[in-house]
C-alpha positions in Angstrom: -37.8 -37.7 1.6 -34.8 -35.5 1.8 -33.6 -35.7 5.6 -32.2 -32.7 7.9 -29.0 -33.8 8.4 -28.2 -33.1 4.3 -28.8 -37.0 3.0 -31.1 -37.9 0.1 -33.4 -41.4 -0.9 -32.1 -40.9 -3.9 -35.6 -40.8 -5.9 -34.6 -37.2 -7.8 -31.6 -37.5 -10.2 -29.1 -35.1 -10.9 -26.9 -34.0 -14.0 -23.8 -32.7 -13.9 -23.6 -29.5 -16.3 -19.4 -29.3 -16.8 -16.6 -31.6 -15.1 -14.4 -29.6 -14.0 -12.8 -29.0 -9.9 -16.4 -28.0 -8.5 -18.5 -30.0 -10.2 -16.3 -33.1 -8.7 -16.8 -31.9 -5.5 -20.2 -31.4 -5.2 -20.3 -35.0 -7.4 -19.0 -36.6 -4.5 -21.0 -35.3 -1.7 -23.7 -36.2 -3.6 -22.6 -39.6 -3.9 -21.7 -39.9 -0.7 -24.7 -38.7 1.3 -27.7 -40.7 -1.5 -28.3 -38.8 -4.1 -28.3 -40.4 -7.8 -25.9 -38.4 -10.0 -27.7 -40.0 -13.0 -25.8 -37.9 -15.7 -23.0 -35.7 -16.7 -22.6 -33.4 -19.4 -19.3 -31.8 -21.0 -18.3 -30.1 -24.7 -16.4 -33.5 -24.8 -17.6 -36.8 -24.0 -13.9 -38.0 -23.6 -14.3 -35.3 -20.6 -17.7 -36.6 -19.4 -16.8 -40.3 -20.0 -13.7 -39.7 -17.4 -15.8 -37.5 -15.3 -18.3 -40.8 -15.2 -15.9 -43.3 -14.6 -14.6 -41.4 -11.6 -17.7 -40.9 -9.7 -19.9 -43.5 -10.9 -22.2 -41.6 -12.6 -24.3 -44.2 -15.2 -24.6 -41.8 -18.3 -21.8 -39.4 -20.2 -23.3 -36.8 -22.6 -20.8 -35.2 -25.3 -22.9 -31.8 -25.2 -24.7 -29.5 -22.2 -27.4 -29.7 -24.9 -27.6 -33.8 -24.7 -27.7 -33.0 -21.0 -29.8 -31.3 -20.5 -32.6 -33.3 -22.8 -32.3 -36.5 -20.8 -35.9 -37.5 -19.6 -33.7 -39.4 -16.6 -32.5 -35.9 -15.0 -34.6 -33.7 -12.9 -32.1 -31.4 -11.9 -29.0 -29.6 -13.5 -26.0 -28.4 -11.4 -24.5 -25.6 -13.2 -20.9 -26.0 -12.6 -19.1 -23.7 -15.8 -16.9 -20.5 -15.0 -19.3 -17.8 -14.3 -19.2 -16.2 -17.5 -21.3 -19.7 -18.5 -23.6 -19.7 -15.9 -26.4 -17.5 -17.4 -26.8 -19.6 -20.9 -26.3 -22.7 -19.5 -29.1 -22.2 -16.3 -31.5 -21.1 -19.2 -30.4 -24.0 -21.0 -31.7 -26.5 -18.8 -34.7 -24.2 -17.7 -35.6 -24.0 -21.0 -35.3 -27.9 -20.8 -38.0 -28.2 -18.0 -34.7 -28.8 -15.1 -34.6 -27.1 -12.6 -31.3 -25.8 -11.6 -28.3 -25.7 -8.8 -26.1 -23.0 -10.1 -22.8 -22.0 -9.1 -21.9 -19.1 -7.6 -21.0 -16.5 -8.3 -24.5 -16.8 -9.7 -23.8 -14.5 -12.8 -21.8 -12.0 -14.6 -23.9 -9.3 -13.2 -27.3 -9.2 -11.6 -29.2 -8.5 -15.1 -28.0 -11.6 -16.3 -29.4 -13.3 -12.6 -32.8 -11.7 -13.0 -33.3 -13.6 -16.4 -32.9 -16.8 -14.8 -34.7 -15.7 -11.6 -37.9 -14.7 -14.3 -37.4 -17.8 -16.3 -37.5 -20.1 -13.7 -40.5 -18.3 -12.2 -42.2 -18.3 -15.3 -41.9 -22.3 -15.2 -42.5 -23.0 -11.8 -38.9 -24.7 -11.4 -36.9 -24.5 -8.6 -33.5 -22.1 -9.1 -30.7 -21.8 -6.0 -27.6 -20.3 -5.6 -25.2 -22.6 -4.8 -23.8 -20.6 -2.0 -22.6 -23.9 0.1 -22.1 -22.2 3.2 -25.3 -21.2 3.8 -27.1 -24.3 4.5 -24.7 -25.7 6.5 -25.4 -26.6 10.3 -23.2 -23.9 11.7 -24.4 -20.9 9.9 -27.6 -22.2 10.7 -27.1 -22.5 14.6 -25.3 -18.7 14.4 -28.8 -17.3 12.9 -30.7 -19.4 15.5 -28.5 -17.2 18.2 -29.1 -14.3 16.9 -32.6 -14.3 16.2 -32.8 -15.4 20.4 -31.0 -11.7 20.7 -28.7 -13.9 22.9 -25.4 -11.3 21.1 -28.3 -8.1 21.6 -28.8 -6.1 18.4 -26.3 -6.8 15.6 -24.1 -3.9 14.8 -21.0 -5.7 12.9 -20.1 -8.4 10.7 -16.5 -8.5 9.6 -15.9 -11.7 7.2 -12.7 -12.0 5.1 -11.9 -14.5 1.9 -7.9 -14.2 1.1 -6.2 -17.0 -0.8 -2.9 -17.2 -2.5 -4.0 -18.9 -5.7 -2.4 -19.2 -9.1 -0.3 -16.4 -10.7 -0.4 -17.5 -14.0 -1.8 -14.3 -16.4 -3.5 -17.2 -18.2 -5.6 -19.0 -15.6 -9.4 -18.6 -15.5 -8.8 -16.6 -12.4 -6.8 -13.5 -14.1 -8.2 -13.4 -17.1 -11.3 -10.9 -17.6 -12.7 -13.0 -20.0 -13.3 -15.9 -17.9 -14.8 -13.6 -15.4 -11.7 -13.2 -12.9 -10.6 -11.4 -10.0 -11.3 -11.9 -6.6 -14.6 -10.3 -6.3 -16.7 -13.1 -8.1 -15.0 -16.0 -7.0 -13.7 -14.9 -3.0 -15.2 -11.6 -2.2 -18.9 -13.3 -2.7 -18.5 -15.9 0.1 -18.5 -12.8 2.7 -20.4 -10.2 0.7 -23.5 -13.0 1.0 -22.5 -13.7 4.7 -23.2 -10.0 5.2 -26.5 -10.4 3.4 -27.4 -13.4 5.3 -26.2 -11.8 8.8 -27.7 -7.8 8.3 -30.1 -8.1 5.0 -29.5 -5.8 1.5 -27.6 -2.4 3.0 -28.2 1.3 2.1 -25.1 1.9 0.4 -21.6 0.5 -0.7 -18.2 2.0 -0.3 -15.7 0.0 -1.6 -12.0 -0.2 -3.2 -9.6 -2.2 -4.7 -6.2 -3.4 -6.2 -6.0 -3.9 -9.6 -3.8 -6.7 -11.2 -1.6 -6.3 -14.4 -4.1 -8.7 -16.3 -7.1 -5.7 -15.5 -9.0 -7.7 -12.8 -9.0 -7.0 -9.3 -6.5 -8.7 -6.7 -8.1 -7.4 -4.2 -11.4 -5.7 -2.7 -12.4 -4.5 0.1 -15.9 -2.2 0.8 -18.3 -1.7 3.6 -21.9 -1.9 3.6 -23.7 0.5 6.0 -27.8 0.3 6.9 -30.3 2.4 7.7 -29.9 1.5 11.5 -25.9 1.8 11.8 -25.3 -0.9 11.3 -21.8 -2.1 9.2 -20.5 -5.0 7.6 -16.8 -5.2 6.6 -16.1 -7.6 3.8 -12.5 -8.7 2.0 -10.8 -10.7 -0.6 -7.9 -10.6 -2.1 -6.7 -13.6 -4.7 -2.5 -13.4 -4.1 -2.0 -13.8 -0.2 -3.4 -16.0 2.4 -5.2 -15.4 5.9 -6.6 -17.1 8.5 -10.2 -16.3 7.1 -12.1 -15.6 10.1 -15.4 -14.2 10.2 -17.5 -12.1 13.3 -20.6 -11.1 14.2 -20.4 -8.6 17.1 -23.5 -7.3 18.7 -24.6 -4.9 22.0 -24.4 -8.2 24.5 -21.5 -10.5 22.7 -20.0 -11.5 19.3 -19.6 -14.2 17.7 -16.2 -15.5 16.4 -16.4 -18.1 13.3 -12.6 -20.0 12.8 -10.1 -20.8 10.1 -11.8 -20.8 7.5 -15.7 -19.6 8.2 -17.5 -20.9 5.1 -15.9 -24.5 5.8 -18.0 -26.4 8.2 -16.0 -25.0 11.4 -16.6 -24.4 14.9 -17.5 -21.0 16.5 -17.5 -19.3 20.0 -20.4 -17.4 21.0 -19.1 -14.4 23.3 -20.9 -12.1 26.1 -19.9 -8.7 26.1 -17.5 -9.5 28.9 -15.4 -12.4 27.0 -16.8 -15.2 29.0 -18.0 -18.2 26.6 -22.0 -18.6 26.2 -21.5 -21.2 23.9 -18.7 -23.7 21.9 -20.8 -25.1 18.1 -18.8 -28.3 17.1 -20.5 -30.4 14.9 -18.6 -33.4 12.7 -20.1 -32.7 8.9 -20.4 -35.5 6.4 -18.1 -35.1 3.2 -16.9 -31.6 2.1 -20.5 -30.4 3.1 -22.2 -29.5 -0.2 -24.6 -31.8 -0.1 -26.7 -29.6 2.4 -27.6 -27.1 -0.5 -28.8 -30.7 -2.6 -30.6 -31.1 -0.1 -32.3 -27.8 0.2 -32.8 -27.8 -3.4 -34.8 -31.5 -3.3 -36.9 -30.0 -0.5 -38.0 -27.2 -2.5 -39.1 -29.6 -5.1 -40.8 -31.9 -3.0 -42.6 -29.0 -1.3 -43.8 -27.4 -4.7 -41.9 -24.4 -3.8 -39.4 -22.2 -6.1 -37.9 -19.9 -2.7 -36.8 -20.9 0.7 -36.0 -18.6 3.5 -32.4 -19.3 3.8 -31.8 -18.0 0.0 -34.3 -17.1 -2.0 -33.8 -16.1 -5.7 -34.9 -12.1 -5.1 -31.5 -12.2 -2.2 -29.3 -13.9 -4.9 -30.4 -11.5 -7.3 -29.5 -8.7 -4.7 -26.3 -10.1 -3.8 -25.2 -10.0 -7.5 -26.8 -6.1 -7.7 -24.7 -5.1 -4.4 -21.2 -7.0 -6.7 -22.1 -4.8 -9.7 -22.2 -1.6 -7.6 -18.9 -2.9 -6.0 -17.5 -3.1 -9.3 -18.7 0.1 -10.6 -16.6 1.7 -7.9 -13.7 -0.2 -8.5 -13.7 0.2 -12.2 -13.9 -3.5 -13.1 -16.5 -4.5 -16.0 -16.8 -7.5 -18.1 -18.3 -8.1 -21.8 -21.5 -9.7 -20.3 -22.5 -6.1 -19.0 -23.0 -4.9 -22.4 -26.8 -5.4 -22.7 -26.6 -6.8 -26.6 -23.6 -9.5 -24.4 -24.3 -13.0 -24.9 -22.5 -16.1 -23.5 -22.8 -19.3 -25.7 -21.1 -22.2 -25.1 -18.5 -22.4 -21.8 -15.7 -25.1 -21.1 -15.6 -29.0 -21.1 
């Protein structure tokens, strides 16, 4: 059985759908907390072979396609650049896999309904692999809030601002590759706000835009029907302290450097004194709670949890594309005749 505390018997098998940075990371979680990383698939099976070697993984494939066809796997993680993630999820639905995808999920949220629809149509199990999520923190903050022990929610404020590479070329400035900071930062506290306050009414939201056409940074609010606000940010060429809040009619909660890592919080009444202090030591980097998630799902004949169904991923993505209408940022996948074949190692 898969346990609560995000540890595996190992009995479902997981391939590895690309090798780069991410896919490493969640490799080793999964190692590390006893799951069987039983393949790994890359464009190159120089770059799968290395990929194997490094995390003791038993089989290399040279192709997604080789992958994705092993009888041995039962589940795919879809690790590509986002402009991948679409054909290669469909890939391995197609396949009879379900699928672990990385986030940002899509390109745009027609591309996420497809995969949403196929996996449906199969029965197969499809998840967002929005990390944070299914960690033990965020899911002792919605245990306090559901106790109304912060009263009736009126604000979440949640920032994502890195200084990362500055090079026109990299996979992060380049439209192509889906870049910017929306799809890779700005989704870690746009699906907080989802999480925290549900889909909003409406979206008001600007931006910076960088030489290279993508943006550098965003920032919009989300307002609902009961006044309620959340106040998301990202921005991909300066650093904060990445803090998140929660603030409510009886307290707040404040989430530390940096919120979507496994980090302590304060829970605050309305008159500053502490009503609680969440510490909990996480295993590994803490991916291996989604893994988790994902093999429960399976066991329990399910395709949709409660902590992230499909229909919110497929939200989540709708809420980016409006975000990007505003801004002025498109990409080639939201032509409806856009395809995307293939993807890197």
């Amino acid at each position: 059985m898969t346990l609560s505390n995000g540890t595996s018997d190992g009995t479902i098998r997981w391939g590895i759908l690309g090798t780069g940075f991410i896919a490493g990371l969640q490799a080793k979680d999964l190692k590390e907390n006893g799951f069987t990383v039983q393949a790994v698939g890359s464009r190159s099976l120089e770059s799968s072979g290395s990929f194997a070697g490094e995390y003791g993984v038993a089989t290399a494939h040279g192709s997604y396609e080789d992958l994705v066809a092993d009888p041995m796997v039962d589940v795919v993680y879809v690790a590509t650049p986002h402009p991948f993630h679409h054909a290669n999820a469909l890939l391995a639905l197609n396949a009879g896999k379900h699928v672990l995808v990385e986030k940002s999920f899509t390109m745009n949220a027609r591309e996420a309904q497809e995969i949403v629809d196929l996996a449906g149509s199969k029965g197969l199990v499809v998840l967002e692999a929005m990390w944070t999520r299914f960690l033990p923190h965020m899911i002792r903050i919605r245990e306090i809030i559901a106790a109304g022990t912060i009263g009736e929610v009126r604000k979440v404020v949640a920032t994502h601002n890195q200084s990362l590479p500055k090079d026109p070329a990299h996979r992060l400035n380049d439209p192509a590759l889906g870049g910017g900071a929306l799809l890779d930062l700005g989704i870690y506290p746009i699906s907080f706000a989802f999480d925290i306050l549900g889909t909003p009414a409406s979206i008001k939201a600007s931006a910076s835009m960088s030489a290279t056409g993508v943006d550098r940074q965003t920032a919009a609010v989300f307002e609902y029907p009961n006044g309620a606000q959340a106040i998301v940010d990202c921005e991909l060429d300066a650093a904060s302290a990445n803090r998140a809040m929660v603030i409510g009619t009886d307290g707040w909660i404040d989430i530390e450097h940096t919120w979507y890592n496994p980090v302590p919080f304060t829970v605050f009444a309305v008159d500053g004194t502490v009503v609680e202090r969440y510490e909990q030591p996480v295993n590994s980097r803490g991916m291996q709670y989604q893994a988790a998630e994902l093999e429960r799902l399976i066991r329990a004949g399910s395709t949709a949890g409660t902590i992230l169904p499909p229909g919110e991923t497929v939200a989540i993505m709708a809420a980016m594309d409006e975000i990007r209408q505003q801004i002025g940022l498109r990409y080639a996948a939201d032509s409806e005749e856009a395809g995307s074949e293939g993807g890197p190692q």
